[in-house]
N, CA, C and O atoms as a Tinker XYZ file with bonds, in Angstrom:
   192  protein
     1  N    117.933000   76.508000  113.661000    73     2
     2  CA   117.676000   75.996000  115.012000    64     1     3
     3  C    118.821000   76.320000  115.956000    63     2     4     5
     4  O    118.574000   76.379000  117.160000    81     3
     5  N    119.985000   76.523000  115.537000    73     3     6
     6  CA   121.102000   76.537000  116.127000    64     5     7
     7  C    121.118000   77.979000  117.096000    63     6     8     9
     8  O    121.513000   78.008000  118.261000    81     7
     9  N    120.607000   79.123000  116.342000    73     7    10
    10  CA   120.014000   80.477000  116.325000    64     9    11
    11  C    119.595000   80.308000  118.077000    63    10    12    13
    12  O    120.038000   80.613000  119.184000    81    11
    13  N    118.495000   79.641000  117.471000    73    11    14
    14  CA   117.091000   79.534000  118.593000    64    13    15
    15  C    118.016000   79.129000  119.942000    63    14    16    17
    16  O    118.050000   79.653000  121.055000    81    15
    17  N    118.760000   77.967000  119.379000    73    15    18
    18  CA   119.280000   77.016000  120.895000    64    17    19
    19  C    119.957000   78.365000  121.492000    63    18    20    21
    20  O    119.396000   78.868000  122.465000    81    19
    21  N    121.315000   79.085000  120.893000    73    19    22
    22  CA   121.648000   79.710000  121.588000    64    21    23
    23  C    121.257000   81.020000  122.282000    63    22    24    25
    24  O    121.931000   81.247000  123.286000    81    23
    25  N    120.352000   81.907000  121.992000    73    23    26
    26  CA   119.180000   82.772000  122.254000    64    25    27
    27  C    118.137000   82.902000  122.577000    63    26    28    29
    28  O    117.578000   83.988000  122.424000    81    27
    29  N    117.446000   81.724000  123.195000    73    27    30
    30  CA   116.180000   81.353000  123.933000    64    29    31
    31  C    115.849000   82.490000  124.735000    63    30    32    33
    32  O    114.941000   83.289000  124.504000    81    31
    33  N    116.577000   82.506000  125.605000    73    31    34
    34  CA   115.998000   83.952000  126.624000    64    33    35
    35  C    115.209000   85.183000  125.479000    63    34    36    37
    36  O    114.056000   85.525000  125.214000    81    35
    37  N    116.685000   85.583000  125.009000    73    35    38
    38  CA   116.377000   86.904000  123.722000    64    37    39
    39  C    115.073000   86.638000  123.029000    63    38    40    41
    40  O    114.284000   87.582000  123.067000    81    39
    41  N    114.600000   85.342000  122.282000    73    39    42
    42  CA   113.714000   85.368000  121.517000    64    41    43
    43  C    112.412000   85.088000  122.415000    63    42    44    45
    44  O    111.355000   84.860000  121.827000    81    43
    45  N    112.449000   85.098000  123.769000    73    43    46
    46  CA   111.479000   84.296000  124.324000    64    45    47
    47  C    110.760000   85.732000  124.555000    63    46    48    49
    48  O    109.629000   86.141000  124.296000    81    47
    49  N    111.796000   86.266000  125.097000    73    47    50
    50  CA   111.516000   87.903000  125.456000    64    49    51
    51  C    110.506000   88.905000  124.369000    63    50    52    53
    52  O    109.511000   89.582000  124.631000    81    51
    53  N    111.302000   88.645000  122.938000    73    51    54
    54  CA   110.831000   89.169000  121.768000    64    53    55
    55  C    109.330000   88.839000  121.504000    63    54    56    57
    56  O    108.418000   89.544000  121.070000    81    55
    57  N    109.375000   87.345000  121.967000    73    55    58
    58  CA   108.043000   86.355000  121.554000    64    57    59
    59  C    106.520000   87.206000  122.515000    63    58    60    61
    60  O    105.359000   87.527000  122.263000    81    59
    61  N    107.536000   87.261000  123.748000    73    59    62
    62  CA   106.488000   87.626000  124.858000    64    61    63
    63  C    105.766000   89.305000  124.770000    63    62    64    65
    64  O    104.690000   89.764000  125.154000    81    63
    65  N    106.942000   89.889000  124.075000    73    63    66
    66  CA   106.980000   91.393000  123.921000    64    65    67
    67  C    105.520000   91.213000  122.650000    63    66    68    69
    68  O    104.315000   91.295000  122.887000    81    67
    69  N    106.097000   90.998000  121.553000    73    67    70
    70  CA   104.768000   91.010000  120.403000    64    69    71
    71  C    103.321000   90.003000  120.951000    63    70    72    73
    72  O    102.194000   90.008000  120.456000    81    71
    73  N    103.678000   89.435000  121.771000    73    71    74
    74  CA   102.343000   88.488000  121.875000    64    73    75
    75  C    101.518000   89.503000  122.824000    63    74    76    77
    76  O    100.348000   89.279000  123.133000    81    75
    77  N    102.222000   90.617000  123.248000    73    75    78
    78  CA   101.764000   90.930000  124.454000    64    77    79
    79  C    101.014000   92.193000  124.284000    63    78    80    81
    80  O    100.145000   92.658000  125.023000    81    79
    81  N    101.637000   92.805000  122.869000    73    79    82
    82  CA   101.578000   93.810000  122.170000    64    81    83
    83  C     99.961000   93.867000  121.576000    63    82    84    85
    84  O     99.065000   94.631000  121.934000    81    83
    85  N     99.907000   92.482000  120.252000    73    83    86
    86  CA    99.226000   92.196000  120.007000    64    85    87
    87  C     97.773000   92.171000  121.097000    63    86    88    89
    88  O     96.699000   92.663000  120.754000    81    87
    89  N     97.935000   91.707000  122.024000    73    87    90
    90  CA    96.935000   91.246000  122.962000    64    89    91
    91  C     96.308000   92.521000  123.399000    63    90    92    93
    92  O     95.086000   92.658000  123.455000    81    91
    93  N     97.100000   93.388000  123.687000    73    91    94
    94  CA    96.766000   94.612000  124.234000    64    93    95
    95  C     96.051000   95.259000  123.178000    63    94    96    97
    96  O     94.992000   95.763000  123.554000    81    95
    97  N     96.280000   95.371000  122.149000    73    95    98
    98  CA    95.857000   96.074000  120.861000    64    97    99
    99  C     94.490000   95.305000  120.552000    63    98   100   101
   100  O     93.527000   95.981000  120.190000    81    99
   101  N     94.367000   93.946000  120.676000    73    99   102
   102  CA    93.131000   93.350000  120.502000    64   101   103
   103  C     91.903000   93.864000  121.718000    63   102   104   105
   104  O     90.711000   94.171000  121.710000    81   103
   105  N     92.748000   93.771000  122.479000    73   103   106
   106  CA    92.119000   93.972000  123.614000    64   105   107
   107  C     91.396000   95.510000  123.451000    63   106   108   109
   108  O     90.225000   95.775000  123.720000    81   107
   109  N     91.909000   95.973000  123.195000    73   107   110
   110  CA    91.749000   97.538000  123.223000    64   109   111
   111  C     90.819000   98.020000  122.296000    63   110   112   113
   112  O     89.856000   98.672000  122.699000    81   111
   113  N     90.980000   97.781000  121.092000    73   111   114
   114  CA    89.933000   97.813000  119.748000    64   113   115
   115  C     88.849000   97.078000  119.987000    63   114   116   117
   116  O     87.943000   97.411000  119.224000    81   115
   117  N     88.431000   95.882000  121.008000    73   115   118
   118  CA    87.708000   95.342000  121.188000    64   117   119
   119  C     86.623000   95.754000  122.292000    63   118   120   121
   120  O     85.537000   95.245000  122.569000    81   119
   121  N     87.505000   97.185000  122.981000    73   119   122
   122  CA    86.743000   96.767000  124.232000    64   121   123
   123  C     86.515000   98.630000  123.535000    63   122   124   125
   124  O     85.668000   99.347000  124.067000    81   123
   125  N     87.153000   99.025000  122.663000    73   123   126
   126  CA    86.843000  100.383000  122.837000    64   125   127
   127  C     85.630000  100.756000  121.790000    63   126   128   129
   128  O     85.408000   99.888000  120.946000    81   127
   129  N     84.881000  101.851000  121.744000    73   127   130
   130  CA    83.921000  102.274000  120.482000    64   129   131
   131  C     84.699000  102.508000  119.018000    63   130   132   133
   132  O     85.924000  102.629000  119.060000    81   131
   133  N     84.141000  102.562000  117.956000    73   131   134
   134  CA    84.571000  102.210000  116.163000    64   133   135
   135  C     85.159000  104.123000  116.419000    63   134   136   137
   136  O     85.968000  104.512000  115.576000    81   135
   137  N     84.788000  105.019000  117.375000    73   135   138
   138  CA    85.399000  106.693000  117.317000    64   137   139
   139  C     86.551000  106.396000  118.129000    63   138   140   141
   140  O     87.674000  106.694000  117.722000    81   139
   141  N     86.417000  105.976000  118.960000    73   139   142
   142  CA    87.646000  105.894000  120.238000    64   141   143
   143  C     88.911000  105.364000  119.856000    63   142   144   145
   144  O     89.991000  105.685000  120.351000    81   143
   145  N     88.611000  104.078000  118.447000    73   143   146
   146  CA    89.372000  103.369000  117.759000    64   145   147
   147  C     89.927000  104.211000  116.308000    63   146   148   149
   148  O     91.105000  104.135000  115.959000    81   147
   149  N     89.002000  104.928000  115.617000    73   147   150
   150  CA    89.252000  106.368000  114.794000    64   149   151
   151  C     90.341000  107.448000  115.019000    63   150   152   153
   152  O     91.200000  108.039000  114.364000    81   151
   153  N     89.764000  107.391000  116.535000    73   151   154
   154  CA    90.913000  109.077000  117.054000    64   153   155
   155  C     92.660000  108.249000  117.137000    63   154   156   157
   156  O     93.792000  108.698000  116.957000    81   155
   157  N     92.130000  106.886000  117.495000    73   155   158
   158  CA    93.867000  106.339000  118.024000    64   157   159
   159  C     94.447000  106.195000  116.810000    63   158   160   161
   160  O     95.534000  106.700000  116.529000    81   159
   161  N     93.626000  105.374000  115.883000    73   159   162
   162  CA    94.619000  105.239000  114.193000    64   161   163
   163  C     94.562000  106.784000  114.053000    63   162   164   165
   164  O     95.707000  106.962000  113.637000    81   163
   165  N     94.046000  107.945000  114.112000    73   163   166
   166  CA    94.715000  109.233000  113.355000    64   165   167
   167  C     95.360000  109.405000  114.048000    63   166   168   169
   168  O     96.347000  109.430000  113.314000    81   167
   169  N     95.981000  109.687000  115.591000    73   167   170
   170  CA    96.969000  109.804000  116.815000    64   169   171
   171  C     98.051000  109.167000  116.063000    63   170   172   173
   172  O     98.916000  109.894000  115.575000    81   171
   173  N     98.126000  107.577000  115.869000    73   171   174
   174  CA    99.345000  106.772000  114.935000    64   173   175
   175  C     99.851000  107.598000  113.701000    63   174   176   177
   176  O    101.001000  107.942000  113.425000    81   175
   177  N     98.760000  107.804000  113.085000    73   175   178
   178  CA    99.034000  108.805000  111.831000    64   177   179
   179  C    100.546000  109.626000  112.021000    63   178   180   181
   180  O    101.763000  109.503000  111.877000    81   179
   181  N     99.158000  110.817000  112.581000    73   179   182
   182  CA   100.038000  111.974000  113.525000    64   181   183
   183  C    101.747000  111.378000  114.048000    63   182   184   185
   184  O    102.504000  111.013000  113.148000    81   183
   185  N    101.909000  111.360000  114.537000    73   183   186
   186  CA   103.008000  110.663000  114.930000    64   185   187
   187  C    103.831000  109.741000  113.890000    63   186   188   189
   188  O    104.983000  109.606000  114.304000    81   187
   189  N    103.656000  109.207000  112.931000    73   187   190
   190  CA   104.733000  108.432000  112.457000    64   189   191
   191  C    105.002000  110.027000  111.403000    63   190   192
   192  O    105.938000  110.089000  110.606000    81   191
């Protein structure tokens, strides 16, 4: 807890960054077709 008290900003930031991440990614797979969602996981592939 001690962590948290002194780094609030930092982790709030972190918190907001993945929540935001997540959201977008839900968002996206949700709103896109099961191919549109295909080509992006092989694109990820590609790239890592």
């Amino acid at each position: 807890m001690a962590f948290i008290e002194q780094k609030p900003r930092m982790l709030y930031k972190l918190y907001t960054f993945f929540n935001y991440s997540v959201l977008d990614t839900m968002i996206f797979i949700t709103s896109s077709s099961v191919l549109e969602v295909k080509k992006y996981v092989k694109a990820i592939k590609i790239n890592d």
